[in-house]
PAMAR-932904 format. One line per field, with one value per residue (C-alpha): residue in three letters; y, z, x. Coordinates in nm, 4 decimals. Layout:
N
code <- c(ALA ...)
py <- c(Y ...)
pz <- c(Z ...)
px <- c(X ...)
This chain:
220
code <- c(UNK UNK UNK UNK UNK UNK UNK UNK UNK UNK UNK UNK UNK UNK UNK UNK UNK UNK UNK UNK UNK UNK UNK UNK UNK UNK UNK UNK UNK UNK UNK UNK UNK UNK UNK UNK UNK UNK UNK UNK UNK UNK UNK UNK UNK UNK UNK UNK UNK UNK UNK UNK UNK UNK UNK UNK UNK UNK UNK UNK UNK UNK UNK UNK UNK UNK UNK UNK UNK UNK UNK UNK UNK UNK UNK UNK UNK UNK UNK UNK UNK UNK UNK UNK UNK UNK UNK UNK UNK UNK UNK UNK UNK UNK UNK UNK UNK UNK UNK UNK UNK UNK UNK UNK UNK UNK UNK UNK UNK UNK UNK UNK UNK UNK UNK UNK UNK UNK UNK UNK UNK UNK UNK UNK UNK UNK UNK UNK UNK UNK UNK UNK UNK UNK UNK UNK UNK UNK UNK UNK UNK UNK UNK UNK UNK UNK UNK UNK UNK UNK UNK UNK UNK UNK UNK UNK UNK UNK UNK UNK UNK UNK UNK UNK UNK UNK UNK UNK UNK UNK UNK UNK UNK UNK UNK UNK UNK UNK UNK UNK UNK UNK UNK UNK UNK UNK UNK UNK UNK UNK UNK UNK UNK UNK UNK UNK UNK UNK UNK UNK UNK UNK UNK UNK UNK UNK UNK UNK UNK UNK UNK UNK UNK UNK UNK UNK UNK UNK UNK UNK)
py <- c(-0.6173 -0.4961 -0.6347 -0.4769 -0.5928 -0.3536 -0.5303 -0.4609 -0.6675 -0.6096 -0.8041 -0.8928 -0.7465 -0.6607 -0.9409 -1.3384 -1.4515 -1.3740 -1.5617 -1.3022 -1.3611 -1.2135 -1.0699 -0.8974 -0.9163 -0.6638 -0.6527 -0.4512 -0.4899 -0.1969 -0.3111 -0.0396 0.1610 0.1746 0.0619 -0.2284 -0.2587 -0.5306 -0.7493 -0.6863 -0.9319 -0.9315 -1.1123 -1.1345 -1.4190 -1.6059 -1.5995 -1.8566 -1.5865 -1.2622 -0.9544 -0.8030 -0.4290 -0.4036 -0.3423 0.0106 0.0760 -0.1275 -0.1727 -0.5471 -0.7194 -1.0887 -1.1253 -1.0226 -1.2692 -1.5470 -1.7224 -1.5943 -1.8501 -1.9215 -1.8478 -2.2587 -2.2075 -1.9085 -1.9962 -2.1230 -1.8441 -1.5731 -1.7269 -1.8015 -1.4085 -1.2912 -1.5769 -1.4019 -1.0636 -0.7325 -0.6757 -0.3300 -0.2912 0.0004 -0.1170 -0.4935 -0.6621 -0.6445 -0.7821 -1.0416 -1.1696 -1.2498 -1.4210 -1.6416 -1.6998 -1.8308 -1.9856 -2.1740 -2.2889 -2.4799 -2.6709 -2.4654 -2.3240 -2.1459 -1.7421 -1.4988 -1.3231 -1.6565 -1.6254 -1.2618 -0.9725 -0.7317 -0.2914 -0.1526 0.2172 0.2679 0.2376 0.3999 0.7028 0.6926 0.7165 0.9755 1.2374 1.1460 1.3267 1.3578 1.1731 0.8476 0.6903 0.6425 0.9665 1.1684 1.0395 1.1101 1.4842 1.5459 1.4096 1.5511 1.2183 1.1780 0.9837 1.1097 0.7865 0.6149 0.6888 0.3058 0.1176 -0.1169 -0.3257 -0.2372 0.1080 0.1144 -0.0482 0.1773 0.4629 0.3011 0.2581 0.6033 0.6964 0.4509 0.5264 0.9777 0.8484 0.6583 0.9563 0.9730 0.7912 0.4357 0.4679 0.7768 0.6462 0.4370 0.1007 -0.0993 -0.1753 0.2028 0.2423 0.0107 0.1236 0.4587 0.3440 0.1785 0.5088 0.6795 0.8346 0.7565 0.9855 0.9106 0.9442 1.0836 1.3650 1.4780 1.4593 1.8577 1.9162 2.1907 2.4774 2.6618 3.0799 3.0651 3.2819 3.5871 3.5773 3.5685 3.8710 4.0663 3.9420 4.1120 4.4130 4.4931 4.4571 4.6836 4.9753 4.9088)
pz <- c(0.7735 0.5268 0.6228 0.5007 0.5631 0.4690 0.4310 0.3590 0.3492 0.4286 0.2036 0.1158 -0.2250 -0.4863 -0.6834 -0.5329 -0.8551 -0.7778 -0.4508 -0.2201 0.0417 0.2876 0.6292 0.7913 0.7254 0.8904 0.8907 1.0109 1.0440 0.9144 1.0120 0.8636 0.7724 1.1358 1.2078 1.4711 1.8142 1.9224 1.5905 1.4147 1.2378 1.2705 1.2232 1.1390 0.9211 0.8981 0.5427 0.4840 0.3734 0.4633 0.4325 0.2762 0.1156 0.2218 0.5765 0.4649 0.3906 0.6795 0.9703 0.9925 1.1089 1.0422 1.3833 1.4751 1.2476 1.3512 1.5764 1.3831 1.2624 0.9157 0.6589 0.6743 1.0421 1.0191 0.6839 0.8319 1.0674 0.8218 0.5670 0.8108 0.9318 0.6107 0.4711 0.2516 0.2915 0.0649 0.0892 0.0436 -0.0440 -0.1772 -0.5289 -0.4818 -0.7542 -0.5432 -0.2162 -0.4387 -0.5736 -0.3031 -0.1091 -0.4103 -0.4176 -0.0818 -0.0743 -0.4147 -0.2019 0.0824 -0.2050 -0.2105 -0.5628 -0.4699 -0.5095 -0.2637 -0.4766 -0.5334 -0.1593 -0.1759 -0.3210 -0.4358 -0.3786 -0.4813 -0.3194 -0.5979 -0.8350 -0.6906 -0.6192 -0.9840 -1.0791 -0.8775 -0.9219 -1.2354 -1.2233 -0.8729 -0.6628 -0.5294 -0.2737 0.0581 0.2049 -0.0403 -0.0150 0.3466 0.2874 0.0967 0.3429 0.6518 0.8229 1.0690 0.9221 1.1517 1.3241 0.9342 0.9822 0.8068 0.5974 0.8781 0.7794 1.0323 1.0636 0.7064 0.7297 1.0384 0.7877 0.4492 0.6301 0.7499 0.3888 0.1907 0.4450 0.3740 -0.0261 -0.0020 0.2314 0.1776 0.2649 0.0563 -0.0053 -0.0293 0.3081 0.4884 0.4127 0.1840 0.4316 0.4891 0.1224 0.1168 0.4307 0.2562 -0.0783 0.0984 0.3083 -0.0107 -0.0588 -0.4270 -0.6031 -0.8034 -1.1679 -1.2281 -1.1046 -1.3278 -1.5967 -1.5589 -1.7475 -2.0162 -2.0808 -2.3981 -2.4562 -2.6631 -2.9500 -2.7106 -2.4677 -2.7602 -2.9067 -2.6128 -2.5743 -2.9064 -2.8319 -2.4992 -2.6599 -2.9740 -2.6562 -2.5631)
px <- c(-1.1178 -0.8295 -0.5340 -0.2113 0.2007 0.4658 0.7630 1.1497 1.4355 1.8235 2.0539 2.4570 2.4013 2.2420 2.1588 2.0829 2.1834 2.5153 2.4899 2.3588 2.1698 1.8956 2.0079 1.7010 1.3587 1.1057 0.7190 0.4447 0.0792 -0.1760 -0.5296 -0.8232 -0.5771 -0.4335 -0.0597 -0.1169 0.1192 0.2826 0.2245 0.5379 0.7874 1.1343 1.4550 1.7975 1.9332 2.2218 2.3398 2.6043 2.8224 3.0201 2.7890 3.1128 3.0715 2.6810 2.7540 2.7769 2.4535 2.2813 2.5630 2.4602 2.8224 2.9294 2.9761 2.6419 2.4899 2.7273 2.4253 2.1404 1.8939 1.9279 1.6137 1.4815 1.4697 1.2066 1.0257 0.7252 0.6500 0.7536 0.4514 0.2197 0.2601 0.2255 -0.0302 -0.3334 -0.2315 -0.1451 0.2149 0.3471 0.7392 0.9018 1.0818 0.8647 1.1000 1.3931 1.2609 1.0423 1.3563 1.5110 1.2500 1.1890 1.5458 1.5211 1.2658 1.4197 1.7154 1.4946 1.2728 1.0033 0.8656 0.6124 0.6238 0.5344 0.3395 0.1605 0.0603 0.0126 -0.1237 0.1453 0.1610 0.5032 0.4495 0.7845 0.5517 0.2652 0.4722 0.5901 0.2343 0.1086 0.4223 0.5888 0.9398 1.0079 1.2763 1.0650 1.3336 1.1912 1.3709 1.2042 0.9237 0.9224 1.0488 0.6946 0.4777 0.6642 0.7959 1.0260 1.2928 1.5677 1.6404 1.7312 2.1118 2.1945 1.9080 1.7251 1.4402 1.2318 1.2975 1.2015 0.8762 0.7858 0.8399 0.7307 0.3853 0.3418 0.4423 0.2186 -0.1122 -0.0001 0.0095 -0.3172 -0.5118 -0.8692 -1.1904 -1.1874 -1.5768 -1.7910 -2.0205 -1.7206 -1.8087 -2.0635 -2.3257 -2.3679 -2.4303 -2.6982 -2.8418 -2.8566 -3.0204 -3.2602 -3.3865 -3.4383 -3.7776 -3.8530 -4.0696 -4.3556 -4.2728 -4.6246 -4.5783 -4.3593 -4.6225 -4.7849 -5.0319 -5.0379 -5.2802 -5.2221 -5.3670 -5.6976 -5.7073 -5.8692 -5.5530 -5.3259 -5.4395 -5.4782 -5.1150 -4.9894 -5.1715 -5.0288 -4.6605 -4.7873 -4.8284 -4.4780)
């Protein structure tokens, strides 16, 4: 069973090492390349700052996050959720960063992508249409997504979309029969033939059949 998390993060800024912090962290499940219901991740984070300029791009308030939990109070259920998994995020660096960062601040060393395997669908994009606009609107422009609820940048609106984008990027059967076991099952109903057979024997024209062979091509 393949499990895949997209994730996305909403944040105060741009970079953590100027002090920003994370605000919103969404999560969905894709199971066998199926989104999952009901199995989702989300929550809103109290950053120990003012969410100043940013709260034009995602709406998030300061008043709104006034009695949010703060990141040490959800740690341990946001790794356990995404424990062993492949995470997808769209530009990976930037949401990396500032999980690391917080998870620097609480004591803990430890990387996400220590804990996880890493897909940046940026990247993937990047690769796959070289030259083309690769933000997540575009993205869903080509493939013919909905995005007409994304009025301000929401994590989990964004990993609702970014999942029906990566799974429309990633189209296609994964193996030619489905799964391994099918392969084998297939190699092993193979009807092998006998390499003898192969081996015809050859009867060459005596010296009779050759001439009479000449001749009839010398009437021609």
């Amino acid at each position: 069973m393949e499990r895949l998390i997209v994730l996305d993060t909403e944040t105060t800024g741009i970079k953590p090492s100027e002090g920003h912090r994370i605000i919103e962290i969404g999560c969905i499940e894709i199971i066998n390349r199926q989104i999952t219901k009901n199995n989702e991740y989300h929550e809103y984070i109290q950053p120990n700052r003012n969410v100043g300029d940013s709260v034009r791009i995602h709406g998030i308030t300061d008043k709104f996050l006034t009695k949010k939990p703060k990141f040490k109070e959800v740690v341990e259920e946001f790794l356990a959720y995404i424990k062993e998994t492949t995470l997808i995020i769209h530009n990976a660096p930037f949401d990396l960063g500032f999980l690391n960062h917080e998870l620097k601040l609480i004591g803990i060393n430890e990387r996400i992508e220590d804990k996880c395997n890493i897909i940046d669908s940026l990247e993937l994009s990047k690769k796959q249409r070289p030259g083309t606009l690769h933000n997540l609107d575009s993205l869903c422009r080509r493939f013919k997504i909905d995005s007409s609820a994304r009025i301000v940048h929401g994590a989990l609106l964004d990993v609702q979309i970014l999942a029906q984008v990566y799974l429309a990027m990633t189209g296609g059967q994964s193996t030619l029969f489905g799964n391994d076991k099918t392969i084998n099952k297939q190699a092993n109903n193979i009807i092998r033939i006998n390499n003898a057979i192969g081996k015809i024997k050859i009867i060459y024209a005596n010296k009779k059949e050759l001439a009479e062979h000449a001749n009839y091509f010398k009437k021609l």
